[in-house]
N, C-alpha and C positions, 0 to 999 in steps of 0.2 A: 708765196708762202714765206720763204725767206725774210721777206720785206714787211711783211705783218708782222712777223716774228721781234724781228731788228724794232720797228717803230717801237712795240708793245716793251721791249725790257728798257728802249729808251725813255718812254714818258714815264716809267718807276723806277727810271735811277736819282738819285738823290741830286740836287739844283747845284753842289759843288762839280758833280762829276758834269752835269749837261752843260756845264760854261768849257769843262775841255772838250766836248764834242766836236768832232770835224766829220758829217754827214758824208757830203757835196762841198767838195775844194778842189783846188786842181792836184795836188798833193795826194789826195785818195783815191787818185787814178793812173793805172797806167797803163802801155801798152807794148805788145813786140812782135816784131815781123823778121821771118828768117825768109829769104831770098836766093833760093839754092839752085846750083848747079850740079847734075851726075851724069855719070860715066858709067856702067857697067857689065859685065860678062855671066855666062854661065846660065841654067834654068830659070825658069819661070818665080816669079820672086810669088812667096807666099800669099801677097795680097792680090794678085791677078789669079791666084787658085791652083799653083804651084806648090813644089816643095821649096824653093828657094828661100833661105838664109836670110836676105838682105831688101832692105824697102824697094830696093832699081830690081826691075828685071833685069835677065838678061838681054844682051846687045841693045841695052835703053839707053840715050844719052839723050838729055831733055833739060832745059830754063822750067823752074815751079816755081812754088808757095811753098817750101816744107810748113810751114805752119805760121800762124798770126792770131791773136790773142787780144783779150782787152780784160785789166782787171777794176773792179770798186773795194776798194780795201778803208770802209770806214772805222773809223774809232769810235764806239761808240760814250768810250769813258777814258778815264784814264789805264783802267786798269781791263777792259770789254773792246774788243776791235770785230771786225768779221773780214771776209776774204770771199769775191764772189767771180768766177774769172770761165769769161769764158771764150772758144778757140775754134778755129780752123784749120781743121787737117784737109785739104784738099781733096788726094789718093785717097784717104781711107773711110773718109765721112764726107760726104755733101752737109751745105751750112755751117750754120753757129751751132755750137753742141756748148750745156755746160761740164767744163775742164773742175773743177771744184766749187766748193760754198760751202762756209763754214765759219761757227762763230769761236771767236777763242780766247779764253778769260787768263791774265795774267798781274796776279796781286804782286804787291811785295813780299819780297822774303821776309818767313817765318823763322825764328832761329836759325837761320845763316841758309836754311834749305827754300830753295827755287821753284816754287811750282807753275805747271803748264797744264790748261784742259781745252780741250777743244771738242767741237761733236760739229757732224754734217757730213759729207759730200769731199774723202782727200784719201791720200798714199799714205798707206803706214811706214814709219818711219825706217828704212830697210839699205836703202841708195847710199853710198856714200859718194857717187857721182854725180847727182843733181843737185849740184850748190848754184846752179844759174836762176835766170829770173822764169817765174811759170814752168815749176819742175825740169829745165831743162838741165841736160849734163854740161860744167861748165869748161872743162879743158877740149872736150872731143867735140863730135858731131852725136856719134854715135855711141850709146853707154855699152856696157859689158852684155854677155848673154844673161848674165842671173837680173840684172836692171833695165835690160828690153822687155823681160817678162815680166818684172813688176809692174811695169807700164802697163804696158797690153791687159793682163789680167786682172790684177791686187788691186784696184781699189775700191776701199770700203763705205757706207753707208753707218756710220759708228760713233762713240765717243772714246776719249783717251786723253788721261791725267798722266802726266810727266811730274818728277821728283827730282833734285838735283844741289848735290850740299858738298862742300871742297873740305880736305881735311889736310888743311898743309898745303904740300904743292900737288896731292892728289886730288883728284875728284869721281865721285859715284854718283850714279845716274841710274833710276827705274820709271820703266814704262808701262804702263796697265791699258789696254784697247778692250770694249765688246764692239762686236761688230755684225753687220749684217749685207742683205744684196752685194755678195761676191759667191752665190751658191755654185754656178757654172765654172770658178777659178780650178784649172786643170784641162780643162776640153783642146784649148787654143795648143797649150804646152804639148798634150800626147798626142793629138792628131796630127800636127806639123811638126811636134820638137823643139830645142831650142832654134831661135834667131839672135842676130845681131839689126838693131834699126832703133830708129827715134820716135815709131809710133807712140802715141797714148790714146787711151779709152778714156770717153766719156759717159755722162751721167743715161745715154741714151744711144751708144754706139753699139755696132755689132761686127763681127767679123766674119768673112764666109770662110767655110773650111776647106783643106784641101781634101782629093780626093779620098773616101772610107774602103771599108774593107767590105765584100761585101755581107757577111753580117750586120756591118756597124751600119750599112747605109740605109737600113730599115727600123734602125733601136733610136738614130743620132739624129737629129736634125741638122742640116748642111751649115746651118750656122749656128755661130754665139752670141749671148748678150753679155760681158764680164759680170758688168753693174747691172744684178737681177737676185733678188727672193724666191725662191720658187720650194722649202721644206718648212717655213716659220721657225726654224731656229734661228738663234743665233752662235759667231763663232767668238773666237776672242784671243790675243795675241799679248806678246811680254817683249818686253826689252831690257837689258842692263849696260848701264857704261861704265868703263873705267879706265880713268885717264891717271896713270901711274907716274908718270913725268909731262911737262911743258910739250914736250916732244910728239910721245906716243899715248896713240887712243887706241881703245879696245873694247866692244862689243857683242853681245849675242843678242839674236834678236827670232822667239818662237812663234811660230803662228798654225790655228788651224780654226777649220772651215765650220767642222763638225757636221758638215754635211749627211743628211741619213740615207742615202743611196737610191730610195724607193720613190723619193718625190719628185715628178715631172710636171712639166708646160708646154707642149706643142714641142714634144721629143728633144727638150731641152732636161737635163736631168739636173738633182743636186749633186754632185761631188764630195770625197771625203779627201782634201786636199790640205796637206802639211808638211811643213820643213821648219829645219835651223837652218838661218844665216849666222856665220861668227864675219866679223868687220874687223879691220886693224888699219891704221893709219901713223905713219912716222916718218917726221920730219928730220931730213936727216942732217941739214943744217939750214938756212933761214931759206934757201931757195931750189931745194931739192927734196922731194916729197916721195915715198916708196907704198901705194896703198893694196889692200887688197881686200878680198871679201870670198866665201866658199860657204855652196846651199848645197842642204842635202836632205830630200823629201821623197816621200808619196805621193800618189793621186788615185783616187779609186772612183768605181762608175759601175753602174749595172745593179739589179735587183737580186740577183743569185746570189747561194749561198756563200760563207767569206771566204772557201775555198774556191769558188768558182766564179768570179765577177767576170764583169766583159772586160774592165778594165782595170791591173794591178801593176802600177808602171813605177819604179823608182827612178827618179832622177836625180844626177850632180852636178855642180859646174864652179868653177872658180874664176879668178882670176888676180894678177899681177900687175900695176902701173905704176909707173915710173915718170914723174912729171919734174920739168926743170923750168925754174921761171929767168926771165930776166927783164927786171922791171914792171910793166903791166904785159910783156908777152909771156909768152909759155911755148915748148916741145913737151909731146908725152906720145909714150910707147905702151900699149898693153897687150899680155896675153893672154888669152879664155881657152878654158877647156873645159867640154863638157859631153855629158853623157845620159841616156836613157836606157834603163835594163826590164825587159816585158819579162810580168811574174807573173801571167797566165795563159790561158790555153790561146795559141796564138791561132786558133778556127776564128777569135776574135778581132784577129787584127796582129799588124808586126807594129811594134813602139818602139822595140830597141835602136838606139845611135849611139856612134861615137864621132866626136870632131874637135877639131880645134882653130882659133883665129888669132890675128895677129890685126894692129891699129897702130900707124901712124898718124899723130896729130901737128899742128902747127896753127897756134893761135895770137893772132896779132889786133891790140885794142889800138883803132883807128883816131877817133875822138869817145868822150866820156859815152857818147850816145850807140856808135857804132865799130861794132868788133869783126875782125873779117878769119876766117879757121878753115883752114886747109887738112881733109884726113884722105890716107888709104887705107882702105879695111880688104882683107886677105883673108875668108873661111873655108875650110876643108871638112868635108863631114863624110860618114857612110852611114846609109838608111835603106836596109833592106827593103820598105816599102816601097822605095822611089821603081826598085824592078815587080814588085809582088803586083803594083796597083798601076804601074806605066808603063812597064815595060824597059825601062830606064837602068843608067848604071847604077848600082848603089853608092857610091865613090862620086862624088861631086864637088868642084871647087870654083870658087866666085871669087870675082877683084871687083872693089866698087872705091871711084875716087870722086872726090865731093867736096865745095867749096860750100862755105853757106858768110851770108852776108847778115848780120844781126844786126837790127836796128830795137833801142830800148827807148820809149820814154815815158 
């Protein structure tokens, strides 16, 4: 589809624009393989069907794949490119899944303001820790808890125009998304809670759940699809920027689902799923950087009245990093905190947690090709369910330490 698509606006762009077409070159291609090594302690890590925090189970220390990738990123004009990439998670997906695809049009500035659109198959703009290559986080291993969940769940089926015009040494920035297939976005987050890890979801991945309550184990089906339709609405999302100084950026970024609560697929429901992110980033002189970012939403589920759903969970979480470059390497220290508070009749299930983490990083670029990053990541959480539905403490705490080897080209 993609491809028929791409051909068709190339054979109607104008004969100036097809002389800069680059289809098929070696330049509009690229690829990346992480090479990882873990270490780590504590429960059943959530993708083995645990409540566990972190991608390593516990007492797992294993040589993988974290992931490898291939992108075609043609131009189809000077001012039309697309983006089509797709990836191997190992652990979490058997195969090739497609990771994104997506066409994205960028003219010249209009009266000094910047426009950006794009539509297809990508992450809404949310991360300020994925500035690596194929959305990965670029100082860590592992991104914060509000940007593991973006992963795992948020991404959209959509299109989205970006705006962007300097006034001075300021600049403002506005974001417009509609969007769709992210109906199940919330399932992942209240059944398990937050994590910390590097998964991502793709255009056809799914994730098993951890164990339900048992109400929920006859409303829920044991999995999720992120990227799925299942109410025909659509939802739609905003962004603003504003970079006050050279230095510091600043951010809000709203989104919801709009989810209608009633519609199901094979006890997959829609969800009524929404937060604020505020982002802020400042440089506090050329090689010392202080970021952070703090979400604060709902998630709703079930067919009963709005006092009585199965499921009214609010969640928070933040976080603090601190990155110091020296040359092309870098240190960075972050720490997350976060939390889940159940706003109904808990006959439906226990949601509430609170925890917090801590991440040491250490990243050193090898040759231009290959960068080698050393982190330990440290979570402490409590989750009534872990005793409701296991038997288990509520109080759990995980050390995962982790080497990954990048290779880019």
């Amino acid at each position: 589809m993609f491809a028929r698509i791409a051909a068709a606006l190339v054979l109607c762009a104008p004969t100036t624009a097809l002389a800069q077409a680059q289809l098929i070159a070696p330049q509009t291609f690229s690829a990346y393989l992480d090479l990882r090594a873990s270490a780590g302690d504590g429960e059943k890590s959530w993708l083995a069907g645990g409540f566990g925090k972190t991608r390593v189970s516990g007492d797992d220390a294993r040589l993988r794949i974290g992931e490898a990738a291939l992108a075609w990123r043609p131009d189809f004009s000077w001012d039309f490119s697309g983006v089509v990439e797709g990836e191997i998670q190992p652990d979490h997906d058997h195969g090739v899944r497609l990771g994104e695809a997506y066409l994205k049009y960028k003219p010249l500035p209009i009266g000094g303001v910047r426009i950006t659109a794009r539509a297809g198959l990508f992450y809404p703009p949310i991360s300020q820790e994925h500035e690596g290559p194929f959305w990965t986080p670029a100082e860590t291993i592992t991104p914060s808890a509000i940007n593991s969940w973006v992963g795992e769940e948020v991404k959209v089926v959509g299109a989205e125009v970006s705006a962007r015009k300097a006034f001075g040494e300021q600049e403002l920035g506005a974001t417009a998304g509609l969007f769709g297939f992210n109906d199940t976005s919330g399932t992942l987050l209240t059944t398990r809670s937050w994590s910390l890890d590097d998964v991502k979801t793709n255009a056809s991945g799914r994730y098993r759940l951890p164990p339900l309550s048992e109400f929920m184990e006859y409303g829920q089906a044991d999995v999720t699809n992120p990227v799925r339709e299942i109410d025909g609405r659509g939802g739609v999302y905003g962004r603003i920027d504003w970079n006050p100084t050279r230095r510091l950026a600043l951010n809000a970024f709203y989104y919801d689902n709009l989810g209608d609560l009633t519609s199901w697929k094979k006890l997959q429901w829609a969800w009524d799923t929404r937060f604020l992110n505020l982002g802020a980033s400042l440089m506090i002189d050329d090689n010392l950087r202080l970021m952070s970012q703090v979400m604060v939403g709902d998630t709703r589920m079930g067919p009963g009245e709005p006092d009585d759903l199965w499921v009214n969970t609010r969640f928070e979480a933040g976080y603090l990093m601190l990155t110091r470059w020296f040359g092309e390497d870098s240190v960075s220290g972050r720490f997350d905190v976060f939390s889940m508070r159940n706003q109904t009749d808990e006959e439906y299930g226990l949601t509430q947690e609170r925890g917090w983490a801590i991440t040491a990083a250490y990243r050193k670029t090898l040759t231009p090709h290959l960068t080698a990053v050393a982190e330990v990541l440290h979570v402490d959480s409590n989750r009534p369910a872990r005793t409701d539905l296991l038997g288990e403490a509520a109080t759990q705490r995980q050390t995962v330490a982790q080497a990954a080897l990048r290779v880019r080209f």
